[in-house]
C-alpha positions in Angstrom: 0.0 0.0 0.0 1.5 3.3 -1.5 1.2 6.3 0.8 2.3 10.1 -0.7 1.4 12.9 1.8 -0.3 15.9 -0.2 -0.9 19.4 1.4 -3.1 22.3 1.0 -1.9 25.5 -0.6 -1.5 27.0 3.1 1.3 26.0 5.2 -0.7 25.5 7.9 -3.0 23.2 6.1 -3.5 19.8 7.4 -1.5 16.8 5.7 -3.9 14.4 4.0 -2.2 11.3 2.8 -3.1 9.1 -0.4 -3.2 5.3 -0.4 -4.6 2.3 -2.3 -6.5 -0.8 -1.1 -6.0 -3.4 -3.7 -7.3 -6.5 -1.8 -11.2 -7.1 -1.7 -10.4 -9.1 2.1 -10.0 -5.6 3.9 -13.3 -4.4 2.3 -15.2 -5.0 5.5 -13.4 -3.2 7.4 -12.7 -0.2 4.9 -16.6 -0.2 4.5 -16.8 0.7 8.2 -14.5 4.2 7.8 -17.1 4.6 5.1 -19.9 4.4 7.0 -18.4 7.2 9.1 -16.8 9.4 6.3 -20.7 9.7 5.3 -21.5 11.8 8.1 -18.5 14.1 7.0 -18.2 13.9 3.6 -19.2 16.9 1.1 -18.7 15.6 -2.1 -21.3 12.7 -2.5 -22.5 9.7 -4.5 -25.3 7.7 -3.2 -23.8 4.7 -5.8 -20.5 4.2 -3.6 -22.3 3.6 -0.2 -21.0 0.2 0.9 -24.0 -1.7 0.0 -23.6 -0.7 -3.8 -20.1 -1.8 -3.6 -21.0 -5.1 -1.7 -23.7 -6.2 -3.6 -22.1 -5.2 -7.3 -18.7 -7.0 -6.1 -20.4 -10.5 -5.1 -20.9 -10.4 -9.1 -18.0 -9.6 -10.6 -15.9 -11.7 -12.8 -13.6 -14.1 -11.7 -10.2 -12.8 -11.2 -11.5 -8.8 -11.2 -8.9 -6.7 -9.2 -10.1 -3.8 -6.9 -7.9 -0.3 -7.2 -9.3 1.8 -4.5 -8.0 5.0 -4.3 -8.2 6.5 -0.1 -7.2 9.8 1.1 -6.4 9.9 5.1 -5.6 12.8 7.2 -2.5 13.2 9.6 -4.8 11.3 12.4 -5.5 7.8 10.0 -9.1 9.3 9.3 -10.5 8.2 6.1 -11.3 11.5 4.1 -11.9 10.1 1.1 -13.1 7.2 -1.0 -12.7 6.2 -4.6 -13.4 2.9 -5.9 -12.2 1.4 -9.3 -11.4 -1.9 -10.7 -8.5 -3.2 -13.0 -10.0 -3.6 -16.5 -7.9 -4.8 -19.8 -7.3 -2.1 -22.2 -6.3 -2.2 -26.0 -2.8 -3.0 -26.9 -2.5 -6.0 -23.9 -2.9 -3.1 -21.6 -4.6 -2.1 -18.3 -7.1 0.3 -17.5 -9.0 1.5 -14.3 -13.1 1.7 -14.5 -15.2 2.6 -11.8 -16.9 -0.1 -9.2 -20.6 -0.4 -10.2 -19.9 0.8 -13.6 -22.7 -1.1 -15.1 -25.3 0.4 -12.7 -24.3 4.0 -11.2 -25.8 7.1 -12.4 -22.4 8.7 -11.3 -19.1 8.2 -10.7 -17.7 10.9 -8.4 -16.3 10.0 -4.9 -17.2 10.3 -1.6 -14.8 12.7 0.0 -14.6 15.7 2.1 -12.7 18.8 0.8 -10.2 18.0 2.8 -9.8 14.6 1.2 -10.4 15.7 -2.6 -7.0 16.7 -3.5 -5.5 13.2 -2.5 -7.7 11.4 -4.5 -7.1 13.3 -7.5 -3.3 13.0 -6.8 -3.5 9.2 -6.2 -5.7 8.5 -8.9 -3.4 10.3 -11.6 -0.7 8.8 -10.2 -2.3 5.2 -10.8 -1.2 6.3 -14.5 2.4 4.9 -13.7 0.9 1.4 -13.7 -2.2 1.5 -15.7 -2.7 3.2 -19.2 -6.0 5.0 -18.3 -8.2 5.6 -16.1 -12.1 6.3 -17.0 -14.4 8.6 -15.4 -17.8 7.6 -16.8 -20.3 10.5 -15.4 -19.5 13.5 -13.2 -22.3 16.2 -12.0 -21.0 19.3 -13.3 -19.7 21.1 -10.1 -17.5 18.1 -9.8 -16.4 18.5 -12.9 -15.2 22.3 -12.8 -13.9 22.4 -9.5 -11.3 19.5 -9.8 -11.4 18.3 -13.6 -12.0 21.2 -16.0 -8.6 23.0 -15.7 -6.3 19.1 -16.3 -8.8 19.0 -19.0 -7.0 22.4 -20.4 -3.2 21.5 -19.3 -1.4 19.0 -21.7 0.0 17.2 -19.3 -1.7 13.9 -20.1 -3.4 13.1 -23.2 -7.1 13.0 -22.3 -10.8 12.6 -23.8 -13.6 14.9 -22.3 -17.2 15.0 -23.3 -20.7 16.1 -22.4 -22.7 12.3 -23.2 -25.7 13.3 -20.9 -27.3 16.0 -19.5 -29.3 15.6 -16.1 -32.8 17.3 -15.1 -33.2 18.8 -11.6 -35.9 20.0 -9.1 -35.1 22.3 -6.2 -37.8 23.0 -3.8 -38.9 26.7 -3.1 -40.7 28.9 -0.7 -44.2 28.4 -3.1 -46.6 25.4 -2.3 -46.0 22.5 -5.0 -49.6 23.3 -6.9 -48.0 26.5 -7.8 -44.9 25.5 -8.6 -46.7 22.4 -10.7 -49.3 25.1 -12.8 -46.2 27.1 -13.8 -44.6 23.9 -15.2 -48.1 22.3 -16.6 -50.8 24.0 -18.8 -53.8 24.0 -17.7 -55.0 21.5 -20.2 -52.2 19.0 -19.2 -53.4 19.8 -15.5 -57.0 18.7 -16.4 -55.8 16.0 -17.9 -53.7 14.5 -15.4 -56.6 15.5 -12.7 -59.2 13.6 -15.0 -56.8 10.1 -15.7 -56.7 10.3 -11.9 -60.7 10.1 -11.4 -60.9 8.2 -14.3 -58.6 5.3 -12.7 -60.1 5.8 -9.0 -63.8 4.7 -11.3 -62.2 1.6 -12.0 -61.5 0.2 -9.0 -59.5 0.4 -5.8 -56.5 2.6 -6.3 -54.4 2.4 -3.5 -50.6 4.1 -3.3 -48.0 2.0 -1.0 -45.0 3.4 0.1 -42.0 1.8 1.3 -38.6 2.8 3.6 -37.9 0.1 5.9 -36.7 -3.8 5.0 -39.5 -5.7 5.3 -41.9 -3.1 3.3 -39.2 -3.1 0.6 -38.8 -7.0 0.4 -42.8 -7.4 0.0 -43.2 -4.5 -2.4 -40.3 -6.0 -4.4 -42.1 -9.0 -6.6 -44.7 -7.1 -7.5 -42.0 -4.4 -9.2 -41.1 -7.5 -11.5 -45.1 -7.6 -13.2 -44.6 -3.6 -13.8 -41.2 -4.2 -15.7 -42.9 -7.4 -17.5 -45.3 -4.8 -19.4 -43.0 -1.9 -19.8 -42.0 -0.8 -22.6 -38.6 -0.3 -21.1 -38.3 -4.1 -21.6 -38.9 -4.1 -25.2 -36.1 -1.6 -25.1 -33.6 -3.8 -23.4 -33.3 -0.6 -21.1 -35.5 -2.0 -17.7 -33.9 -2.5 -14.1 -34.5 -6.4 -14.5 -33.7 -6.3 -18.5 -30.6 -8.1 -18.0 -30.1 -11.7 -16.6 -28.9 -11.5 -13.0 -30.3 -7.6 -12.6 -33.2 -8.7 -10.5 -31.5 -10.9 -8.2 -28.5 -7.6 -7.7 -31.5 -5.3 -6.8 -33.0 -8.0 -4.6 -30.8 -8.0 -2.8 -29.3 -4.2 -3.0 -32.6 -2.4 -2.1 -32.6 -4.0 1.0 -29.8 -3.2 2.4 -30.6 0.3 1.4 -33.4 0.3 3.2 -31.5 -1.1 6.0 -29.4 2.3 5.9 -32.5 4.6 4.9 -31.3 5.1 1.5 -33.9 4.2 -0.8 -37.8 4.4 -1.1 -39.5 2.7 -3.1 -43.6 3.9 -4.3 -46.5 1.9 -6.2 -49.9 2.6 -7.3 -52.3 -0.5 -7.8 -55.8 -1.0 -8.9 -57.6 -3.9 -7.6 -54.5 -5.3 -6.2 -52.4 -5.2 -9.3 -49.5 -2.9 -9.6 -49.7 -0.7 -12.7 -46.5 1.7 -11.7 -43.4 2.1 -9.4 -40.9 4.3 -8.5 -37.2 3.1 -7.2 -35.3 6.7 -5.3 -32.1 6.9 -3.6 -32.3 9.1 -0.8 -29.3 10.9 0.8 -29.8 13.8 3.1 -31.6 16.6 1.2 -31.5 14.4 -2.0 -33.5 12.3 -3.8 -32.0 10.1 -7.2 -35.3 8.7 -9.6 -33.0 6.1 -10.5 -36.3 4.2 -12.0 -39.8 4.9 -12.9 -41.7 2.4 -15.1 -45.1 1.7 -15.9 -47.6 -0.6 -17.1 -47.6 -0.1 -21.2 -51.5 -2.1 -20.3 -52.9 0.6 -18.0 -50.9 3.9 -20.5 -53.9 5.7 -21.2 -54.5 6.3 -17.4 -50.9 8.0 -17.1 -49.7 6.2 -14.4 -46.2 7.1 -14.3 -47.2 10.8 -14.2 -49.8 10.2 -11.8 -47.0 8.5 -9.3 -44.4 11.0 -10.7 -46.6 13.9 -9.6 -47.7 12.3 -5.8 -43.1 11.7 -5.2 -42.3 15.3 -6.6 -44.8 17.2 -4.2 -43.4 14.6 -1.3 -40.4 15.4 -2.1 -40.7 19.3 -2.6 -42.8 19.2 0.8 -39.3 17.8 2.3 -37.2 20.0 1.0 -35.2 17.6 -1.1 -33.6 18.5 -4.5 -34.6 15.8 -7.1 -32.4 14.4 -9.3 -34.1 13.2 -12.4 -30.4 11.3 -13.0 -28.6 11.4 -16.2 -31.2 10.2 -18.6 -33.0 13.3 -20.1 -36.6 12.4 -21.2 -38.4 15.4 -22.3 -40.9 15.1 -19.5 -37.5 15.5 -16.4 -36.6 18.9 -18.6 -40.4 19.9 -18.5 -40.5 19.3 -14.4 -37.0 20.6 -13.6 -36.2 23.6 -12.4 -32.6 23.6 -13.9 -30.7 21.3 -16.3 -26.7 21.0 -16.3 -24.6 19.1 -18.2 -23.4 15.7 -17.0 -19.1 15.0 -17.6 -17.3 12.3 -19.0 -13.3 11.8 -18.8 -10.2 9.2 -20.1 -7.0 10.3 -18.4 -4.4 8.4 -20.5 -0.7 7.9 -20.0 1.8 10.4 -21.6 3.5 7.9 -23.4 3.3 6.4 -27.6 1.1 3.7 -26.3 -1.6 6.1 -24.8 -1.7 8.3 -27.3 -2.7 5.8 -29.9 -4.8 4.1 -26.7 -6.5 7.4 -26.7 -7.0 7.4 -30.5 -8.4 3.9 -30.8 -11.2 4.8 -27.8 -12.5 8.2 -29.8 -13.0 6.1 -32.7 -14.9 3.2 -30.9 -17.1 5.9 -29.6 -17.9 7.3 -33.3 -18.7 3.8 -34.1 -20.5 3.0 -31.2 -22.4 6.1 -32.2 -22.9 5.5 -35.6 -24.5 2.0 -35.2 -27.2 3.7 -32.6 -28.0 6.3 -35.6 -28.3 4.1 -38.0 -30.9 1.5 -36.2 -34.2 0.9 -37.2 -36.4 3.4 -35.0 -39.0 3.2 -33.0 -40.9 5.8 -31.0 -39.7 4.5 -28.1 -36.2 3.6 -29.4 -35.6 7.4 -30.4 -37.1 8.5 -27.5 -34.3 6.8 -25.4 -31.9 7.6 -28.0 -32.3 11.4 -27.4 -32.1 10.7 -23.8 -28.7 9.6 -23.7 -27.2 11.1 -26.7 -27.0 14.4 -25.7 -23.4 15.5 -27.1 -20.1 14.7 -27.2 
């Protein structure tokens, strides 16, 4: 375990040290300091709380090696948190990707200010070893605090691009039907208002609402028949679309709920679930990391009908909601702000990344070109102009 000592610009300033823990045996342990680096930490990511990283490492490949990338302060207290795993690059080469790469709406740390400088430090310095490292998604402030100026210094060759945008919803001093008629027409509030009493004629609409384990664990099953008749499926883009997604979130959301960090919302009629909602919760924030609904049951709206009942909870609590990066027109429409969502490769200054650096850009105009050119759909290009927001 490497350890380099970085301090602030003052003098004075407190001596936070960078380290790496590359074996996955001293993760119970690690995840403890976590735990209590949460109640510190300023710089958040509710998809590097240790049940994300437990749950997503149980399923990893065989063989997968763990780079994670600590910052400690004079005292041996953890200040920051940044986990990645070795992947192979081109040219028989390594690379570092993010833990829960396949699942995470972001990819910043979890870090105090203190901490942050180490971790970008320790993580460049990983660049001695490995040929790249990848930064997937960053929230903007992340991204022009502590990325946007190496992004402007040739000191390493490097790959920046805007891929997604992200829709958010601060609360404010009005009540939420005000706030909701300056965002709806009236026509589209009538609407909504007349799905409602059209759905309540039908049968027994009840909304259930759950926090805790067991609430979670019962509500759970009955997710799966929403995601059956979504159109998400059709898609390939549901939570369960993939084999071996359900059982993850199984047993994730949980554990979650274990730590008060998720809620989970569905409406019914007669007993059978017609939409849900999957949030992340973290103090004053709340992540839609998933709202599907019943393609059966469309004409009644309700996803918008369960959309509308989470955004006044939420606005009554004073959260800021995240509609995560994945900008359907109805998150820009609800939002009181969008901002752009960052992507980096940090390569090694060196023949080999240069030309590592090259072959990546052109997989991405590939990768890009093969989504442009599919057959569409209207729900295929409405996901399509979700994600593909620039570059």
């Amino acid at each position: 375990m490497s350890e380099v000592p970085i301090r602030e610009n003052s003098a004075d300033s407190e001596i936070v040290t960078y380290s790496l823990c590359r074996n996955a045996n001293e993760f119970p342990a690690l995840f403890e300091e976590v735990e209590e680096l949460l109640d510190r930490a300023s710089i958040r990511n509710p998809y590097f709380t240790p049940e994300w990283i437990e749950c997503w490492w149980k399923r990893v490949e065989p063989g997968t090696k763990p780079l994670i990338v600590l910052a400690r302060n004079d005292a041996g207290q953890l200040e920051g948190f940044w986990p990645f795993v070795e992947r192979p690059g081109v040219l028989w080469s390594k690379g570092l990707w993010p833990m829960v790469y396949d699942e995470a709406n972001y990819f910043v740390p979890i870090a105090t200010k203190l901490g942050m400088p180490s971790l970008r430090f320790g993580l460049k310095a990983q660049l001695k070893e490995f040929q790249f490292f990848w930064i997937p998604l960053m929230n903007d402030s992340f991204w022009r605090e502590y990325w946007e100026k190496e992004s402007t210094i040739p000191t390493y060759p490097h790959l920046s691009r805007t891929p997604r945008k992200t829709s958010i919803l601060e609360s404010g001093e009005e009540k939420f039907d005000e706030f909701l008629a300056s965002k709806m027409g009236k026509k589209s509030r009538k609407s909504l208002r007349y799905d409602q009493k059209t759905l309540r004629e039908l049968g027994k609409v009840v909304l259930e609402v759950a926090t805790d384990k067991k609430d979670v664990q019962a509500l759970l099953p009955a997710s799966c028949l929403v995601e059956v008749n979504s159109w998400k499926t059709e898609q390939v883009a549901g939570l369960y679309s993939i084999r071996g997604k359900r059982a993850f979130f199984f047993e994730l959301l949980p554990k979650l709920a274990e730590k008060g960090r998720v809620r989970i919302s569905m409406i019914r009629i007669n007993d059978e679930p017609i939409a849900w909602e999957l949030d992340l919760i973290d103090r004053d924030f709340i992540g839609v990391h998933n709202l599907s609904f019943d393609q059966n049951w469309k004409k009644y709206s309700p996803g918008k009908q369960l959309m509308e009942i989470n955004l006044r909870r939420s606005w009554e609590e004073g959260r800021s909601v995240d509609f995560l990066p994945c900008n359907f027109n109805y998150k820009e429409k609800m939002a009181t702000r969008t901002e752009p969502v960052r992507e980096l490769h940090l390569f090694r200054k060196s023949f080999r990344g240069v030309l590592a650096r090259q072959l990546i850009k052109w997989n991405m105009r590939v990768r890009k070109k093969i989504r442009m050119n599919a057959p569409p759909t209207k729900a295929s290009e409405a996901l399509r102009k979700a994600y593909e927001v620039g570059s």
